[in-house]
N, C-alpha and C positions, 0 to 999 in steps of 0.2 A: 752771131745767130747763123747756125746754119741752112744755107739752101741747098733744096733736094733736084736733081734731076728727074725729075716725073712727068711719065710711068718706068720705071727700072724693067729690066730684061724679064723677071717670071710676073711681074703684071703686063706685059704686053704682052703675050704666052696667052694669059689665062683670058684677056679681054676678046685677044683672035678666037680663042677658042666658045668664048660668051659670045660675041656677036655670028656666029654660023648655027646655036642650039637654042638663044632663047631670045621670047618676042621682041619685036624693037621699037615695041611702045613704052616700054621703063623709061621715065627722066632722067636717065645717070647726069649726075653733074658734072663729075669729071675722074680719072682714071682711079679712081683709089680701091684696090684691090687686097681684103682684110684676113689676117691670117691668125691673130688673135687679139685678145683684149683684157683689160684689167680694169677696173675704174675706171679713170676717165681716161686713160691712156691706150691707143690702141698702136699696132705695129701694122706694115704691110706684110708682104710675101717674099719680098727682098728685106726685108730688118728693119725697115724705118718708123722711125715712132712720130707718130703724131699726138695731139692733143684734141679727144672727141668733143666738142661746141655745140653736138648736132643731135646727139645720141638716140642715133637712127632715128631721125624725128620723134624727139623725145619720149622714147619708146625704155631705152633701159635706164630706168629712174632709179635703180639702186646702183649706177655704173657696171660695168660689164662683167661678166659672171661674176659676182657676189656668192662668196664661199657658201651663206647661210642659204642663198637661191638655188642654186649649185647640188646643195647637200638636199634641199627639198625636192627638187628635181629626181636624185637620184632614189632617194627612198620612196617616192612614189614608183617608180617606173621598173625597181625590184617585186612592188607589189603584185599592180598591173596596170597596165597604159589605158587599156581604154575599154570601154561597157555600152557605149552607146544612149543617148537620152532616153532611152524606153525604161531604163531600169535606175537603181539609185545608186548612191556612196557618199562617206562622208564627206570627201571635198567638197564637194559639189555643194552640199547643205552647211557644212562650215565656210565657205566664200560669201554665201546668201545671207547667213547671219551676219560677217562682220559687213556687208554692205547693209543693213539694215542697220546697225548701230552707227555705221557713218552719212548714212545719208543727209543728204542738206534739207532733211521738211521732216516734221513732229510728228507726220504720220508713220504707221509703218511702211516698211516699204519691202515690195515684193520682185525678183530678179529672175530676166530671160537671160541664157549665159548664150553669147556668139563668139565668134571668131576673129573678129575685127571690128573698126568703127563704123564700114559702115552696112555691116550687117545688123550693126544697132542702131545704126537709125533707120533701115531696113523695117526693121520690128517695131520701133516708136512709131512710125509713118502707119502702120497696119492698127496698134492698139490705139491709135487715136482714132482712125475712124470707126474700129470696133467699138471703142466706150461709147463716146459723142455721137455714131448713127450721121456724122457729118463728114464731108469729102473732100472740103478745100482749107489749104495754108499760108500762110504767110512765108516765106526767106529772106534773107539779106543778099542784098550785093558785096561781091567779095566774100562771102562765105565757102566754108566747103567743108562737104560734108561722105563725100564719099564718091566712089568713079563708079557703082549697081545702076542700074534702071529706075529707080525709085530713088535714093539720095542724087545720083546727076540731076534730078528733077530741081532740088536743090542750090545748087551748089553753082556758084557764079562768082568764080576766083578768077579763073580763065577759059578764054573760047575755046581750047584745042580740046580741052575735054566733054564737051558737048558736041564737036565739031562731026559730024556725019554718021550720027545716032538719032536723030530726030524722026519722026515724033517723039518724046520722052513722055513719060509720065501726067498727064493733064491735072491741073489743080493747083499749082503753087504759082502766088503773085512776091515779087520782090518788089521789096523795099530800100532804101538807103540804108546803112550802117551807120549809127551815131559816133561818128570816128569825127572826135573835137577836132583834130588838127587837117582833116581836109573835109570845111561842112559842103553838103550839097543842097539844102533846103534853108530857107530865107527863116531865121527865126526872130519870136516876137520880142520887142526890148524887152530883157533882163531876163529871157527865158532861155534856161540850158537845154542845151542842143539837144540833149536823149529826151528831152520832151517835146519839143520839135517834132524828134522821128513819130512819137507816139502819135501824137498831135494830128498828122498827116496821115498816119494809119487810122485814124478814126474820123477826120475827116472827108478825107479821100477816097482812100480801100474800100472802106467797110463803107461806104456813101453810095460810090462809084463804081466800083469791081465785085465784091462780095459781100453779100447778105452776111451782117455777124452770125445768124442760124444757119448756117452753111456752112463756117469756119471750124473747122478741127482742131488746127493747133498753130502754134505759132512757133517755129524750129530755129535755135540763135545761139550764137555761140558765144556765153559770157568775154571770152577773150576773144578778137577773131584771129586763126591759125594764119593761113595761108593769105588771107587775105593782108595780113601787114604786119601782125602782129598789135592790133590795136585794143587798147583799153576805152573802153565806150563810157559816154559822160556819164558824171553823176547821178544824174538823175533818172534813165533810161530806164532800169530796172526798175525801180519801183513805180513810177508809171504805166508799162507795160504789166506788171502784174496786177496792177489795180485795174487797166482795160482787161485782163483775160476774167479775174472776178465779175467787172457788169457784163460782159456776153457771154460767161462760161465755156471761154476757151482755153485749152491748154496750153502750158507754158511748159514747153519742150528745149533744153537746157543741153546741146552737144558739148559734151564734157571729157571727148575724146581724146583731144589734146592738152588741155589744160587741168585736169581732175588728176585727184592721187597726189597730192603735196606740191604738184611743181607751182602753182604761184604762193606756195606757204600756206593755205590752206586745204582741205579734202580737196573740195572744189571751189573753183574761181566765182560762183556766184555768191560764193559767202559772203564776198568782198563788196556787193551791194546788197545785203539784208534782207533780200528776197526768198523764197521758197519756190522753187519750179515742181510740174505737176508728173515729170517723167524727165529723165536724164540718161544719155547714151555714152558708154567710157569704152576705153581700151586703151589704145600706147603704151602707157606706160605700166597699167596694173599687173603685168606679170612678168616684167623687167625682159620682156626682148622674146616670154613664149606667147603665142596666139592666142588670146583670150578677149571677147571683150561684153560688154554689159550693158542689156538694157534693163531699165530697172522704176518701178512706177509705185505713188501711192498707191495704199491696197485696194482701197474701193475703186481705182482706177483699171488696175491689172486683173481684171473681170470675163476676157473671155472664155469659151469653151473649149472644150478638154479637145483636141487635133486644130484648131485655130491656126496655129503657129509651133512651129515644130523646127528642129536639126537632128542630125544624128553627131555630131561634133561637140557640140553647145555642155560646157559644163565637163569638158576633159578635163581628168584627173591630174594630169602632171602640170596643166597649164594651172589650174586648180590650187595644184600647191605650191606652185611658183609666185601666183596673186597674195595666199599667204603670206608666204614668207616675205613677198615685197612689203605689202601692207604693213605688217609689224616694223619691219625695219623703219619705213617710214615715219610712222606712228612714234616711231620711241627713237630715233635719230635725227633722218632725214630733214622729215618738213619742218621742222626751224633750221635746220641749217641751208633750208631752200629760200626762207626768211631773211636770215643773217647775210649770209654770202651773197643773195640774190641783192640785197638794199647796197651790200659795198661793193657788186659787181657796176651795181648802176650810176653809183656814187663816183667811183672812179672812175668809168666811164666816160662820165659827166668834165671830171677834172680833166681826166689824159688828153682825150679824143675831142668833145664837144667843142669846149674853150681853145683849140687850134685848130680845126678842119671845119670852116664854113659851109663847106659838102655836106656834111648831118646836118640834118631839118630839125630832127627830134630824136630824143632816146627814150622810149617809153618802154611800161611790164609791171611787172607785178613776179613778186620770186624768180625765179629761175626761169622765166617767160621774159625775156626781153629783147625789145626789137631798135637798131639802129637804122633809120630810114635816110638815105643819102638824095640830095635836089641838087640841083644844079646852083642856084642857089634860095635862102630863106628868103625870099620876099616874092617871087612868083611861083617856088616850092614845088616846082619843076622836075619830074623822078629824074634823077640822075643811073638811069637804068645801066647804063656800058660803066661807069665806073664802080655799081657794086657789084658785076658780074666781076670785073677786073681784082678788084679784091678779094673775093670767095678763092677765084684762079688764083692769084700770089699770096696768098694764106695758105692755100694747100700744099704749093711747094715750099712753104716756111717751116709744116707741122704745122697745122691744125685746121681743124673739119669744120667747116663752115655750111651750113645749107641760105638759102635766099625766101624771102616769102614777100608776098607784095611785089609794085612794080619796081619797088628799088630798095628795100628793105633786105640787112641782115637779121637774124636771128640769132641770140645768146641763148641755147638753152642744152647747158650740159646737163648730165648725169648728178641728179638731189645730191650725191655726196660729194660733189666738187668743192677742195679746197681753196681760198685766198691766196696761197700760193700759187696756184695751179689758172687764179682769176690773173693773175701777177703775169706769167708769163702767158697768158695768150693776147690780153690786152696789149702785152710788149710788140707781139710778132701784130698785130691788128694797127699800130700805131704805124709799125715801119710798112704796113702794105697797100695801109688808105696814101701815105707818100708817094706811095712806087705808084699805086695804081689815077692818083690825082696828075703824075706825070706822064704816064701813057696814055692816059686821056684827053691831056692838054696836047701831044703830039701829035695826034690823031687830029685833034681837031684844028690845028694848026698848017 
């Protein structure tokens, strides 16, 4: 297996030259300077291939330029690139439609087109108090939902992103996240945890903080992203939608990261048999161009004609890029986000779990999967410097790694990732948790 000397001479070139022009609030992880890509396979600027795990925060779901992506791109953009929301085109109303046919609720369903994710919840945040005539939310902790004025309101993954923007947004109370493997609320015998959280929000919240006739909506993220990559109990969802039906509150569903096949279904709420009442996507839906969706039953998407507005929203080429991804998905991908995703986890489970005490847990759902590193399983302890230490020697091994949580990897390549391709990066994953469980005993030693 070989090891890279990283950053090579023309990425250190281009980084000098990046750090003198552009902001220096970007997270860069670490040096990796991209020069093109294929699938899951991307190269740097000096030739070195890596193996994408991360695919730009699971943004290019059909692997990196995708010929049939590629070829939509181009034929829209021989047409014409762009018209402006004031006026029409068929993209625009052909994207609408297949979001209507997949949407996760019986109603029809009617779509704001944005830019990103959290331009859509930007816009969920405004139609919920528009419907409901109500002003205040619920969030999670450990959630995130966007770095606007409006979702930072949100979004409680980490302090640096709130950190000297305050006053924010007034209105949103946080809640605990029903994350089984680290509970924070005392639950009743034999009661699971996701009804616990309810439990407390109806107790508690809506007791003590906010009148349920006050409450707007309740904004959650089926899977939580950043926050750890956690799958929330059993029971949570269906709970929570049975509270939003007695106070008729919305059930507002960020599906940002997790929607468009990557847990093997459209959306990850499918996975607990709920129906949410407004749902915000992006990432992944147009394989790496800007697009993203908010999108609501109909009786719900009610306001007035200039209410809410872009001049961007419903770009043609990003338009039929979402196409094009959508079908391939539809008719490839997401069972093979299914397939691959259960024997990514599977092996996983076998290579990594069953030798390295370091992993706590491997949790996910399809191509959403998170490996959380402690110090060790019984006080479950993040083991934060040694999963930084392994993202750093994975990357000079080939292969992209991103972190979420306080000690959490994340597995989430590109839908079309092969078994083979699951083959060798668990290989280079096994030799880096070694390397990096022995720099860290040195350290601490």
């Amino acid at each position: 297996m070989k090891t890279f000397n990283l950053p090579g001479p023309k990425a250190r070139s281009l980084i000098e030259r990046d750090n003198k022009v552009i902001s220096p609030s970007y997270p860069r992880g670490y040096p990796f300077a991209m020069e093109r890509g294929r699938g899951v396979e991307v190269w740097d600027v000096d030739g070195n291939r890596f193996l994408d795990f991360a695919a730009g925060i699971a943004v290019v779901t059909t692997g990196h330029s995708h010929p049939k992506v590629v070829q939509a791109i181009q034929e829209q953009a021989e047409k014409f690139i762009h018209i402006s929301s004031d006026f029409y085109h068929e993209k625009w109303v052909e994207l609408a439609e297949t979001i209507n046919r997949i949407a996760p609720f019986s109603e029809e369903a009617v779509s704001f087109m944005t830019n990103s994710g959290t331009e859509s919840v930007e816009a969920a945040i405004k139609l919920a108090r528009s419907h409901t005539e109500r002003t205040q939310f619920i969030g999670f902790l450990g959630g995130f939902h966007g770095r606007t004025m409006g979702s930072i309101a949100f979004t409680a993954s980490k302090k640096v992103y709130r950190h000297g923007f305050f006053p924010l947004m007034s209105g949103v109370v946080h809640v605990p996240y029903p994350d089984p493997y680290r509970q924070i609320l005392e639950s009743l015998p034999q009661e699971d945890y996701g009804d616990t959280v309810v439990r407390y929000i109806e107790e508690q919240i809506l007791t003590k903080i906010i009148p349920p006739d006050d409450l707007a909506g309740i904004l959650v993220e089926p899977i939580q992203g950043e926050g750890g990559y956690i799958v929330p109990s059993s029971g949570f969802f269906p709970a929570l939608r049975r509270l939003c039906d007695k106070y008729g509150i919305l059930l507002i569903a960020d599906e940002v990261q997790s929607g468009i096949g990557r847990t093997g279904k459209w959306w990850a709420i499918e996975h607990f048999g709920v129906e949410p009442d407004i749902v915000c996507t992006a990432k992944g839906i147009a394989s790496g161009m800007p697009l993203g969706v908010m999108f609501a039953r109909k009786r719900i998407m009610d306001w007035e004609k200039g209410a809410h507005g872009n001049t961007y929203g419903g770009n043609p080429i990003a338009c039929a890029a979402a196409l094009a991804t959508i079908s391939l998905v539809e008719n490839e991908y997401m069972q093979n986000a299914t397939e691959v995703g259960r024997y990514t986890k599977e092996m996983a489970e076998e290579i990594l779990f069953n030798k390295y005490s370091s992993i706590g847990e491997i949790r996910g759902q399809g191509l959403m999967i998170g490996i959380e590193f402690v110090e060790d399983r019984v006080t479950k302890k993040p083991a934060e410097q040694l999963r930084d230490a392994i993202i750093e020697n994975a990357f000079q091994q080939g292969l992209i790694l991103l972190g979420c949580g306080k000690s959490t990897i994340r597995l989430a390549p590109p839908l079309c990732v092969t078994r083979e391709e699951v083959d060798e990066a668990l290989e280079i994953l096994d030799k880096v948790i070694m390397i990096g469980e022995g720099e860290v005993n040195t350290i601490a030693a």
